[in-house]
C-alpha positions in Angstrom: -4.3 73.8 -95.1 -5.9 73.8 -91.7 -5.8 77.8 -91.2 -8.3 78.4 -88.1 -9.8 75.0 -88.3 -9.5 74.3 -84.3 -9.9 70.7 -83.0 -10.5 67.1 -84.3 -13.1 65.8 -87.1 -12.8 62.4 -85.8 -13.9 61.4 -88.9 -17.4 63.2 -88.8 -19.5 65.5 -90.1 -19.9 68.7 -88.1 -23.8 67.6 -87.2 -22.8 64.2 -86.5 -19.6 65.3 -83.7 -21.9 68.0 -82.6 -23.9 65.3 -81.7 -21.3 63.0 -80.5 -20.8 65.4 -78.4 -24.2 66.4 -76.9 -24.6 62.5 -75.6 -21.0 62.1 -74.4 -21.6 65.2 -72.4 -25.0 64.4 -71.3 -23.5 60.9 -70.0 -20.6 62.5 -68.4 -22.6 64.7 -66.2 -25.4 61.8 -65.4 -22.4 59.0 -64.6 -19.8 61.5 -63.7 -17.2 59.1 -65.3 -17.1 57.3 -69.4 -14.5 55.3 -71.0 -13.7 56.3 -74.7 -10.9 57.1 -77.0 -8.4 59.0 -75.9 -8.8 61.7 -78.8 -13.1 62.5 -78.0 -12.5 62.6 -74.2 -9.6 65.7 -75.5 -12.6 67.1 -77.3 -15.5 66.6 -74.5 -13.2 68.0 -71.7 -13.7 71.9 -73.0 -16.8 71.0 -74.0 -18.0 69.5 -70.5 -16.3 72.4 -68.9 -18.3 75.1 -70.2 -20.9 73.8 -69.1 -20.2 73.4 -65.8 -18.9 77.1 -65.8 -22.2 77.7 -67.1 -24.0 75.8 -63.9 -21.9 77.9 -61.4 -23.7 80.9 -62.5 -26.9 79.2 -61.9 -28.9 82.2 -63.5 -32.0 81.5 -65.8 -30.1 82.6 -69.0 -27.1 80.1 -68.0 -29.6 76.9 -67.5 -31.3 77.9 -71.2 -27.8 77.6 -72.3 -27.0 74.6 -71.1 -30.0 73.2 -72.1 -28.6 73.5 -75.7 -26.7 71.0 -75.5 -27.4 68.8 -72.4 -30.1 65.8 -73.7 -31.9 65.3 -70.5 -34.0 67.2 -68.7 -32.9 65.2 -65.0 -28.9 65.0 -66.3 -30.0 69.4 -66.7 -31.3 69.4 -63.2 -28.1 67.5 -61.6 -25.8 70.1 -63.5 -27.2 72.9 -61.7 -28.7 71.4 -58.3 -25.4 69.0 -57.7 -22.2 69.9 -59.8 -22.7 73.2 -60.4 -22.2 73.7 -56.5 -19.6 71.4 -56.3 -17.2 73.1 -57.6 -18.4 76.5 -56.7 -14.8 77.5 -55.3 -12.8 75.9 -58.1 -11.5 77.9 -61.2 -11.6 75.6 -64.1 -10.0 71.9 -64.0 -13.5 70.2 -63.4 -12.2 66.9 -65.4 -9.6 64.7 -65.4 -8.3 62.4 -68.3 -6.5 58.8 -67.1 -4.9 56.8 -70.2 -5.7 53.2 -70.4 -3.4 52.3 -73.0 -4.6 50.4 -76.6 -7.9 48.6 -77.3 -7.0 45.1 -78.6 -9.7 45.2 -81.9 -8.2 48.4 -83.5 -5.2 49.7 -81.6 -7.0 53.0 -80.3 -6.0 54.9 -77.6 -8.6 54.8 -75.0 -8.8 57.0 -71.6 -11.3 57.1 -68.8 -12.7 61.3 -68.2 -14.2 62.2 -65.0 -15.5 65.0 -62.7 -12.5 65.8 -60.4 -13.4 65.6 -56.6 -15.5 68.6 -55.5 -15.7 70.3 -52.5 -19.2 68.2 -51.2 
């Protein structure tokens, strides 16, 4: 039974999506857009977008917290200097998932996330 077991294992261990995770969120924020599977951009998006909640804060404690689970020190420094202002005025909805349809190999679903337009 799955009692309190939120999300997908996309056939992982928890280390191994934790890590996933870290560099698909750490490439999201550097090129602002990535092409995946449908079912990991559903589990960067909350992901991603705590971290940009984090950046609007922009307080010390906030940017060790980030820093947690964002790889590079420059992709870090973008967060907080760049998208963290962005959307400085927007509550939540910071990404946006477009459906591709099925890769040809094995039939996944795959889906483009990106940063929504900011205010700039």
């Amino acid at each position: 039974m799955r009692h309190r077991r939120k999300g997908r294992q996309l056939s992982r261990t928890r280390s191994h999506k934790r890590a996933m995770l870290r560099n698909m969120a750490t490439s999201l924020l550097q090129q602002e857009r990535i092409r995946t599977t449908e079912a990991k951009a559903k589990e960067l998006r909350p992901f991603v977008e705590r971290l940009i909640t984090l950046s609007r804060r922009g307080d010390l404690a906030s940017r060790r917290r980030a820093g947690r689970f964002v790889a590079d020190r420059d992709v870090l420094t973008k967060l907080f200097d760049e998208i963290g202002p962005r959307f400085r005025d927007r509550n939540g909805g910071y990404t946006r998932i477009l459906k591709l349809g099925a890769r040809s190999g094995d039939g996944a679903e795959l889906a483009i996330i990106e940063l929504v337009e900011g205010e700039s």
